[in-house]
Structures are given as C-alpha cells and as structure tokens.
N, C-alpha and C positions, 0 to 999 in steps of 0.2 A: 377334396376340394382345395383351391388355394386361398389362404390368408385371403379375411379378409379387411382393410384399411380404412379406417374413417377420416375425411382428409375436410379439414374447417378451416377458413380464410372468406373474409371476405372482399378479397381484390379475386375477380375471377380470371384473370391473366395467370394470377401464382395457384389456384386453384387447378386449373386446366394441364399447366407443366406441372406440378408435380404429379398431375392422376396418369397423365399421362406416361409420365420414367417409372410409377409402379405398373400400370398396366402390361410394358415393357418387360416390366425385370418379372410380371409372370403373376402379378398379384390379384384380386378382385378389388376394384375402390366403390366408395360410395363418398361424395363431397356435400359440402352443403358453404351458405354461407353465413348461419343462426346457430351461435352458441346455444342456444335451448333445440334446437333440434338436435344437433349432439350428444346435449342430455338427456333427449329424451333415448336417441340409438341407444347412447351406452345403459343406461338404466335397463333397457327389454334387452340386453343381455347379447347384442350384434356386437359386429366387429372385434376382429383381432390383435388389434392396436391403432393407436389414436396418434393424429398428426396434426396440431391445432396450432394456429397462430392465438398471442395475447389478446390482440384489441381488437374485438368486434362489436358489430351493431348496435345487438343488445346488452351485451354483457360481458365483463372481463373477464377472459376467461380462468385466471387466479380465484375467482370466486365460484366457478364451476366445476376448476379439480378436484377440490376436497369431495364434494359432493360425490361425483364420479371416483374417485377413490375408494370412496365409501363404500359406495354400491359393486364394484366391480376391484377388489383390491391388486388382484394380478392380471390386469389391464395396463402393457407398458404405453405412458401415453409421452409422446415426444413434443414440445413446443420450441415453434420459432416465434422469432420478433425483430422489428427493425429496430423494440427499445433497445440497445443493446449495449446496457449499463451493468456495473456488478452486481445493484440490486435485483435487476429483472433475474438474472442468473440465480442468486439466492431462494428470489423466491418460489422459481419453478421446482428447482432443490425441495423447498420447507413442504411444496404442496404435492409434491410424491410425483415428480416429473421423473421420467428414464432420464430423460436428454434434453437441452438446451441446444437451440441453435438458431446463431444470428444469422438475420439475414444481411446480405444475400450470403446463401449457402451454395456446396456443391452437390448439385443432385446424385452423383455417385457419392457423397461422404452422407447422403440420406439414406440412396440404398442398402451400403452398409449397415447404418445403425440399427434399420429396420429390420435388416438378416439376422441382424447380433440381438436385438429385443427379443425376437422369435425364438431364436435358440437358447436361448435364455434368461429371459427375465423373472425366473425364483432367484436366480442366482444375482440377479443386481434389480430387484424390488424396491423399490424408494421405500422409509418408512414414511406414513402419516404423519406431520409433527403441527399439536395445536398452535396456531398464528395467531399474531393480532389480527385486529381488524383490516382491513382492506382500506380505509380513510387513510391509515398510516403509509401505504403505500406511496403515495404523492409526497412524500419529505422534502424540504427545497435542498438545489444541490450540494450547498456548503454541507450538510451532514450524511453524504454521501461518502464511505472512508476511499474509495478508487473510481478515478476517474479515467473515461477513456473509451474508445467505440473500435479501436482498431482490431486488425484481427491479431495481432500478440498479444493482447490486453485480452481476445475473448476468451484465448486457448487459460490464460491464468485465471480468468472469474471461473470457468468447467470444473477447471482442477478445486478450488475453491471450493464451489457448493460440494463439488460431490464428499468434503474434505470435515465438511461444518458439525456431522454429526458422529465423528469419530475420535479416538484418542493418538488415530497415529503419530508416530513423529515425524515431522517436515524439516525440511532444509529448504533455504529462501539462499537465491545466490544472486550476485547482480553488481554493476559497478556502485560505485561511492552514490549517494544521495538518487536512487532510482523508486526508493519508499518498502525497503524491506521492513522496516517496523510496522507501516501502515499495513503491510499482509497480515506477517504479524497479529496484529490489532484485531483485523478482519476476521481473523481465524478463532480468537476468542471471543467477539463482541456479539459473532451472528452462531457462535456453537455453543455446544450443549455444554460448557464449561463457563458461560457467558456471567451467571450468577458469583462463578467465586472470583481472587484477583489476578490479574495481569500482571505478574512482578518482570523488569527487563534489566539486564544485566550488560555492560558493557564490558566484553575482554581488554580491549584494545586502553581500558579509562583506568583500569585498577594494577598498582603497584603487583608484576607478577606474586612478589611474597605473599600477597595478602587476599589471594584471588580463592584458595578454598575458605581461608576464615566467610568469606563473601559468600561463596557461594551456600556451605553449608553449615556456618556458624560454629563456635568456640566454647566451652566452659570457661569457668573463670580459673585465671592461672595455667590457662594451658599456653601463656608466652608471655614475656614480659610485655607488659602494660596492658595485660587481660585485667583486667580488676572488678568484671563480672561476663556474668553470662553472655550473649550477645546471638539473635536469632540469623540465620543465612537466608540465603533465599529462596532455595527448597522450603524452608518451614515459612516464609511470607507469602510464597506461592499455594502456600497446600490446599488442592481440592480446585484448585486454578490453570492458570498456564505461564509457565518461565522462558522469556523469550532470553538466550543464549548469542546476544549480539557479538558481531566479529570472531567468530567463534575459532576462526584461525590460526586467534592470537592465545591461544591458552595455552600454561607452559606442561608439559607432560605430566608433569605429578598426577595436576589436578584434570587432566584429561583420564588418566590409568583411575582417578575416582570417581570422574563420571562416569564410566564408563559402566564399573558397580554396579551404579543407579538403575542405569538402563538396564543393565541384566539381572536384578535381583529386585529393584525397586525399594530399595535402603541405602540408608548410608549412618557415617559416624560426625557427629561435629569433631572439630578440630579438636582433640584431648579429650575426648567423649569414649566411653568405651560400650554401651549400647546401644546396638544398630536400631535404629528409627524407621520407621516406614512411611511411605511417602506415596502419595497420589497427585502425580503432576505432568499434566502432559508437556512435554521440550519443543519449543520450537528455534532453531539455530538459525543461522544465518553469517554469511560470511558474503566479501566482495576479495577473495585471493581464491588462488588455484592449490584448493585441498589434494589432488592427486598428488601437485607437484612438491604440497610441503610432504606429501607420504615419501615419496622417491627420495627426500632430504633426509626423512628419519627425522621430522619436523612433528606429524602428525601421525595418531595411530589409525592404522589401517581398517583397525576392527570396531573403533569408534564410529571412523565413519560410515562406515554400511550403519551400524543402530541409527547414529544420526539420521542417514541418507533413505530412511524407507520411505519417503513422497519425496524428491526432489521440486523446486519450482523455480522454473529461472526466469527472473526479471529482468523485460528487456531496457537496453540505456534510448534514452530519449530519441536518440538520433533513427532508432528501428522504429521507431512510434510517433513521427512527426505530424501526420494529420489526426493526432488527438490534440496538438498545442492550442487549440482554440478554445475547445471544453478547459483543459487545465487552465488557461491564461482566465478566461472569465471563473474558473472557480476559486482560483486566488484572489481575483476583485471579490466575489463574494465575499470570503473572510473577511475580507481585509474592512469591507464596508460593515461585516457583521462587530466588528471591533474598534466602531467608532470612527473609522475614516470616511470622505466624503464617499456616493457614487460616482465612480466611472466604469468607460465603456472604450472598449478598441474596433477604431475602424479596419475595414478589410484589409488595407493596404497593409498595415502594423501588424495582422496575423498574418499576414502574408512572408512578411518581413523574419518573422521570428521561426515563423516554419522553416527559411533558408539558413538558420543559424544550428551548427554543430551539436551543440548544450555540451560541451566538456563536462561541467558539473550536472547533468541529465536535473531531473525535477527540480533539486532543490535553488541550482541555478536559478530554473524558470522563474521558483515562487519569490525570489529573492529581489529578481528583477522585477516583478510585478507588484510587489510590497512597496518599492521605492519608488516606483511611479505611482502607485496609489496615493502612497503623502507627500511626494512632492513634486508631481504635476500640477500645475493650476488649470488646466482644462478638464474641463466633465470626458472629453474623450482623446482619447490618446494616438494618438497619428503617428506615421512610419518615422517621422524625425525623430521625436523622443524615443524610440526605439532605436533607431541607429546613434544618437546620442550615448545612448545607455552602453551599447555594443561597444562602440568604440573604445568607452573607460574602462569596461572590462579589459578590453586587448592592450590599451595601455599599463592596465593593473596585472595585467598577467606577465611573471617571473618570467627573463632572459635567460638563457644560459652563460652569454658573457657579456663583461662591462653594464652590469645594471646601475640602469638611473639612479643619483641620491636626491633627492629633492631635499632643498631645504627649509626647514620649518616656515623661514620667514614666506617663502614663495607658497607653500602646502596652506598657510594662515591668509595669503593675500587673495590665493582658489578660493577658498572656503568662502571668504569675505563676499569677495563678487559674486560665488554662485548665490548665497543668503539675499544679498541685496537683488538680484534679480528677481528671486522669487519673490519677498516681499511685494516688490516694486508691481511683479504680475499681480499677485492679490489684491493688493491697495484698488489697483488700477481697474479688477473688476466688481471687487466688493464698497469700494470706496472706504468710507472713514469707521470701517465695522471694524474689530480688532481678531489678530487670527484666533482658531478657535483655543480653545483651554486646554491646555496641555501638549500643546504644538512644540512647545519646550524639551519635553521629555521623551515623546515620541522621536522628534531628531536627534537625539541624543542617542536611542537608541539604536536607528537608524545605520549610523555611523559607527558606534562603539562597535557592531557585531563584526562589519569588515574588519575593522582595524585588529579586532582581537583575535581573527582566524586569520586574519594576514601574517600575524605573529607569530601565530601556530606553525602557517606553512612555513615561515621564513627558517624555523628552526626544528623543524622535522619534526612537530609533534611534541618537541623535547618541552615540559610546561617549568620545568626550575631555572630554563634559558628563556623562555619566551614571557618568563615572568619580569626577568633582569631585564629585557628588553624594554615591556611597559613599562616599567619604576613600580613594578607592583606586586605584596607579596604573594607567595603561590598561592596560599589560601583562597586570597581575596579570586584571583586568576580563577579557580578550581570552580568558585560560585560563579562567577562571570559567565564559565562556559556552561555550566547547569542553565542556570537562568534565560542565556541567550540563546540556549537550544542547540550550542556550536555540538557538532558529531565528533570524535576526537579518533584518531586511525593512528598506526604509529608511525605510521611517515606518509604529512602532507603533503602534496605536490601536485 
C-alpha cells in the first residue's frame, strides 16, 4: 500500500494543492482542517507522516506536537507556516519537527522531503526536548536575536534549528556587520549549552603577541610582566560556547594550537606544562576569503575543515532587502525599549531604504535608525529624513582623491544650526516643557560613535594613530571602542 499522509491546514485552497501534488507523486492523503482531529489520527496509530501548518482553529499546533510525539515517536511530522520567523523555526526544532517550511513553499521541495522523511527518518528523528510553556511563545520582537522573513534568512533559521542541539562546530561567514555574533548568540542561547557562558573573542582586537596568552591563559612568569596567573578563554568558556570572531586574522602559531584543541580536546596555557581538558563548543566566524588566505599560506588548510564542519553564510543586506521593514521597526523597538521616544516609518521611508545598497549591511541600517529615533522630532518618520540621512552618509563616505577638509570652525557652525533646528522643532511642538533628561549625553553619544570609527577607518584600523588623531590616549581609545560597541577589523574601509 502507499504512504499514507496526514495533511492539516486550515486555509482549504493550501489544503487541496498540497493533497493534491501528493496524490500525484503516488501517495494516499487524508486532510482535515482541526488540529484535534490530527490528534486524535495520529494518536490511533494512522498515517505515515504528518504535514501541518502552525496556526489553526482550535489549537496551535506547537502544543499538539509534543503530544503526538509522544504517542507516535517515529512519526516524521513536517510543519509549514507563513510565521516565518527564526523563532517559529526553533520551535518546530525544540517539538521534534522533521522539517520546517515557510510558506509559500515549493511543492517539489515538499515532495522531496516527504521521500527523504520516508526513507529515513530513524536516521534524522528530532529528539523530544522539554519546553517552556507555550505563553512564552508570543515574546515581543525586540527580544527576538534575528530578524527577517526572506527566503535567505529561512535557509539560515533550518540550518539553525537543526544545529541548537548539538556540539558541532560551525563557521558563520558574511560581509562586515551582517550579525555574525547574533548567530553566534543564537546558537548558544536556544542550545543545549545555553546554561553555561558565551565567552567571544576578537582576532582582529588583540595584539598578535598576546592572542594565545588570550586565548588559553598563562602561568605566572611564563613572560615578562606575567606577575600571576591569568585565566584564557577556553577556561572562561568551559562547559559553554567560545565564539572565534575574525577568525582570519589569527597568526599561525596560535592557529597550529588551536588546532590541538580540536583534535584532542586539550590544550596548555602559555608556560603551563599540563595539558588541561576542555569542553567547549567553537563557533568561528570570519568576513575574508579563508580558501584564499590558504593558497597564501596565510591559513592552515586543516584547521579549516575542523572549523568548517557546518558552514553558514550570511547573506549582506542588499540579498535580503524586503526584510528592511521588520529590521527598521525592530531597531525602533530597541531604541524605544531604551528610553527613546516612539516612532513609526511611513511606507514611502520603507520604501526609500529598501532602494539603498547598505554597504555597511545591518549595522548600517541600525545605525541609521538609532539616529532618527533621537533626533527626529516627528513620531513618524517620512521619505525626507531618510533621504537626509542618505545623503550625509554619501557625503561622509571617503573619496579616493582630493578629500574634503572641513574646517572645525565650519564642522562647529553645522553642528550649531543642525542643534538649533532641533531645538527650535521641539520647542515649537512641546512648547515651554524642557527636552527630556539626559538628552545631553545621549547626543553625545550619538556623535562620539561616528566620529570615533571614522578615525578608525581613516587609518586602517591602526588605534596608536587613530588615537594621535583624537588627542586621545590609546587606552582611553581601547574603552571608547569596547563601550561603543565599535567592531574593530584590520583594515577599515
């Protein structure tokens, strides 16, 4: 007899097509459009496999999997959804989903999965993993770690869940500020590692010399100005996840030591002569071309396969433009969760920002959307302040030849009049109320972050010139760019 299909939806349009491309490719269906009818099929022991959409009538069906799991554990049950966030993804994962699939889907990339479920699903069985409650499910966006509905953005939530409950290692690749850490993040926060810590490590930030003392820690007296002990970050990580940022930039020694790690699961601190053992899952991440530093004899070949066992490549904004609307409103979330006022962008402004490149992909965006949040004076933000904002980018943005020198006085006389306008807008709709508390230090802040990664670029990352630049010493520089969250790569541009 042929398979046979349980298929739950209740739009009967997506019902009908999909019974239909099975009955086609040769299957028996039975549909319904009652989450509890499903449970009651699968419970008496019918069906071959399960094709359900989330959100029905009576009941979601996240709170019918487990159930049906329960009762029927080698039951591969596949859900679609038009939610088609990284959370829905996760949690079809957490409730022993085969597959994920948003809609709209490709009816051949269903019959596929449903041939590959059939022929084997011992072999890729979800495990049962106890959940919270199902209230939590509704979280509001800001505490959502990725954002995004497009279809490059689904292919990486898949990779994702199916990823949450293992210790592989992963490699995150992607241009400059595309949110490799927030994978990262994701990887630890919603995995089975989520209890121990996060420790993240910047190649790109630490004095080559002092990048194994970093990573694996030192005895005391193992170099001058050891004057004790000092933990790395394998041992801050332990029983956690060490995210391996820019991981391009690391000089060979201590590549030939990680590499150790990975093959043995030990290592030595720096003048340490007892190998330590280590439980810590690696997650790397770079935005250069590892193949091309291998062909330099830049990077070891065999590092990067250990690295490279999940690859995930993150796409740059410009592949992913109609998510800019979810991102652009999820940055005004923050931005309001953190004491700024509410607003809101009308269509034409999304519109607007969807035709723009994002050279600087996300961080860009969120950058531009923090700046209108405090200092627009309109609750909503229209195509002008957006093409405003555009503009100063592109006149902020480095020449190749004959660059502008602005002179302070003129840079002070800008500043002057853009302050006094805004003012002048506030005044004019709050009347004689005074700006809010701390309006001070926010624009301060504001300002400081350009000006201080402006610096950075202007001198390739170099921070003991970009210090001489400010009037400021590197130290102070060093906290600046901690505190401001600046990303540090070794050559800006």
């Amino acid at each position: 007899m042929a398979p046979l299909i349980l298929v739950a939806d209740d739009d009967l349009a997506i019902r009908t097509v999909v019974s239909q491309a099975l009955i086609r490719a040769g299957y028996e269906v039975r549909a319904t459009g009652n989450a509890h009818i499903l449970s009651r099929w699968v419970e008496a022991g019918e069906g071959d496999l399960v094709i359900t959409d989330v959100v029905m009538p009576d009941e979601n069906i996240f709170e019918v999997l487990p159930r049906m799991k329960k009762a029927r554990p080698d039951l591969p049950i596949v859900v679609m959804s038009a939610q088609n966030t990284f959370m829905t993804a996760i949690r079809a994962s957490e409730r022993g989903a085969y597959e994920y699939l948003p809609k709209p889907f490709d009816l051949d990339q269903l019959i596929r999965i449903v041939g590959q479920a059939l022929a084997g699903s011992e072999a890729k069985k979800a495990p049962v993993v106890e959940t919270k409650p199902e209230a939590e499910a509704g979280k509001p966006s800001e505490e959502i770690p990725l954002v995004g509905r497009s279809g490059a953005m689904q292919d990486v939530y898949r990779v994702l869940a199916r990823l949450m409950n293992t210790d592989l290692t992963v490699m995150i690749t992607g241009e400059s500020g595309t949110g490799k850490e927030l994978v990262a993040r994701a990887l630890h926060d919603f995995g089975r590692r989520r209890k121990g810590p996060f420790v993240a490590i910047n190649m790109a930030a630490i004095p080559r010399d002092l990048i194994e003392s970093e990573l694996f820690g030192h005895e005391k007296g193992a170099f001058t100005g050891a004057a004790q002990r000092s933990q790395g970050r394998f041992e801050q990580a332990e029983g956690g996840t060490l995210f391996l940022d820019e991981i391009g930039d690391m000089p060979m020694e201590a590549q030939t030591r990680l590499l150790r790690v990975l093959q043995q699961g030990e290592y030595m601190t720096v003048g340490g002569r007892t190998p330590i053992k280590t439980d810590v899952r690696i997650v790397a991440a770079t935005n250069k071309d590892l193949i091309t530093l291998i062909e330099k004899g830049l990077f070891r070949e065999d590092l990067y396969y250990r690295l490279s066992v999940v690859p995930i490549r993150l796409p740059p904004l410009r592949e992913r433009l109609g998510d800019i609307p979810d991102l652009a409103r999820h940055f005004l979330a923050l931005a309001e969760k953190e004491g700024l006022p509410r607003k809101n962008f009308d269509q034409a402004a999304l519109e607007r920002m969807k035709r723009h490149d994002w050279p600087g992909n996300i961080r860009e965006l969120e950058n531009l959307v923090r700046r209108l949040a405090a200092l627009h004076p309109d609750d909503v933000i229209g195509i002008q302040a957006i093409e405003n904002e555009l503009a100063l980018v592109r006149r902020a943005a480095p020449r190749e030849a004959e660059p502008r020198i602005v002179e302070a006085t003129t840079t002070g006389e800008t500043l002057e009049s853009f302050f006094r306008g805004y003012l002048k807008t506030y005044f004019a709709r709050f009347g004689d109320e005074l700006p809010p508390e701390g309006l001070y230090d926010r624009l301060l802040v504001e300002f400081e972050r350009p000006l201080v990664a402006a610096a950075l670029a202007a001198t390739n990352g170099n921070q003991v010139r970009a210090a001489d630049l400010l009037g400021l010493n590197r130290n102070t520089l060093r906290k600046k760019i901690r505190e401001l969250g600046i990303r540090m790569t070794s050559a800006v541009g």
